[in-house]
C-alpha positions, -999 to 999 in steps of 0.1 A, spaced: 628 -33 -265 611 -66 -272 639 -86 -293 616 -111 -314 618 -141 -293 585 -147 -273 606 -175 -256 635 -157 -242 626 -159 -204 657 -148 -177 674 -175 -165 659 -157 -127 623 -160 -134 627 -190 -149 643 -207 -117 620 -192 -96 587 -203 -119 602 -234 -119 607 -239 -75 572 -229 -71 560 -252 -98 579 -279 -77 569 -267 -41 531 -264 -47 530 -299 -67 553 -314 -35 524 -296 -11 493 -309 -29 505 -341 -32 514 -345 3 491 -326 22 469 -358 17 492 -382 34 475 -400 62 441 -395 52 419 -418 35 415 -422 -1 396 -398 -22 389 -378 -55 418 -354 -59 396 -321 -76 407 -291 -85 429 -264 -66 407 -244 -41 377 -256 -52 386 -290 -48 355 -313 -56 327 -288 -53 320 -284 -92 314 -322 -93 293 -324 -68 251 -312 -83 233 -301 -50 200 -322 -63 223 -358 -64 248 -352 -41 240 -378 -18 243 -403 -50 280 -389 -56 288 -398 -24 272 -430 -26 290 -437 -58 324 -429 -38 315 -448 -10 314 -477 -42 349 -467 -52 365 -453 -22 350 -476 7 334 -470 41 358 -442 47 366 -415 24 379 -377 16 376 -350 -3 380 -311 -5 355 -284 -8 367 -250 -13 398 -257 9 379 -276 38 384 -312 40 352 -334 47 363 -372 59 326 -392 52 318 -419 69 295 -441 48 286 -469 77 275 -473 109 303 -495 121 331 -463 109 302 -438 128 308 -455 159 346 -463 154 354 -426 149 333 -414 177 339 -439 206 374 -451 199 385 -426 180 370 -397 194 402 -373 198 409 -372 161 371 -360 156 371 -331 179 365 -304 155 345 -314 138 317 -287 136 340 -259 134 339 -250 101 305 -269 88 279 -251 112 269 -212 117 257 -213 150 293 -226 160 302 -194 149 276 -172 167 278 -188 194 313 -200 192 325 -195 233 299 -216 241 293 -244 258 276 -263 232 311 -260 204 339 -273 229 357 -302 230 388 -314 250 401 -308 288 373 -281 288 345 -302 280 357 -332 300 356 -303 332 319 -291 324 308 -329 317 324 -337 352 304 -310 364 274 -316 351 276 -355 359 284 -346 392 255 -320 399 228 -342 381 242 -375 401 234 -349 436 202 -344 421 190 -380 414 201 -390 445 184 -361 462 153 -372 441 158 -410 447 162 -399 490 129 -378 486 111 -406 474 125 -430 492 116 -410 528 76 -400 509 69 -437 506 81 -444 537 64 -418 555 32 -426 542 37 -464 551 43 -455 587 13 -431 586 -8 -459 572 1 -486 598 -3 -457 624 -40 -449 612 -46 -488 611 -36 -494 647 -53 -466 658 -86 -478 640 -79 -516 656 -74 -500 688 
């Protein structure tokens, strides 16, 4: 039975309590390597109970404060990068657009409904249906510009047609 001591743990159990104490401290503290700085917040739920849905866009002000232009944080295991200016709006989309890919994945449901559409891709997919679709629309402004083009001209050499025959 139960010997008196409370403390008296196996020698097993407590190595093994002991290598996940050290393996999920080592993966929470470097599972944030390479991002920008941020609140650290709680496991799973990460900075969500700080965060009061009526001021939220005061929080994040106040962390733009602390934090900068460019920080992170968790929600429920999702991590949000905010970008606080428009000078780290347009560096993240134009020059660094590849690292930004995703990023409606996980935030949006219609990427879910609709999520094998064309409206949610990104990559060697979308750069084909953008060279499509630049290509077709470039046929079709040029087809439009020709139309144009050959109406006004037509109906300059139907004018100076009617005006010679009235002259003569």
């Amino acid at each position: 039975m139960i010997d008196g001591n409370i403390f008296a743990v196996s020698p097993v159990l407590l190595i093994i309590s002991l290598t996940i104490l050290v393996f999920s401290t080592a993966y929470f503290l470097l599972r944030n390597r390479g991002l920008p700085p941020g609140p650290v917040g709680l496991p799973f739920f990460g900075y969500w109970p700080f965060m009061n849905s009526g001021n939220c866009h005061l929080k994040l002000n106040e962390m733009k404060k602390k934090y900068g232009d460019i920080f992170s944080f968790r929600v429920t295991g999702c991590l949000y990068i905010n970008l606080g200016s428009q000078r780290a709006i347009r560096e993240a989309h134009l020059s660094k657009a590849d690292c930004f890919n995703e990023r409606l994945s996980k935030f949006s449901l219609l990427s879910h409904i609709f999520e094998e559409g064309i409206g949610f891709i990104y990559g060697e997919p979308w750069k084909i249906i953008r060279r499509f679709f630049l290509k077709l629309f470039k046929r079709r402004l040029e087809n439009s510009i020709k139309t144009k083009e050959v109406d006004s001209l037509y109906d300059s050499i139907k004018s100076t047609i009617s005006d010679l025959e009235d002259k003569g």
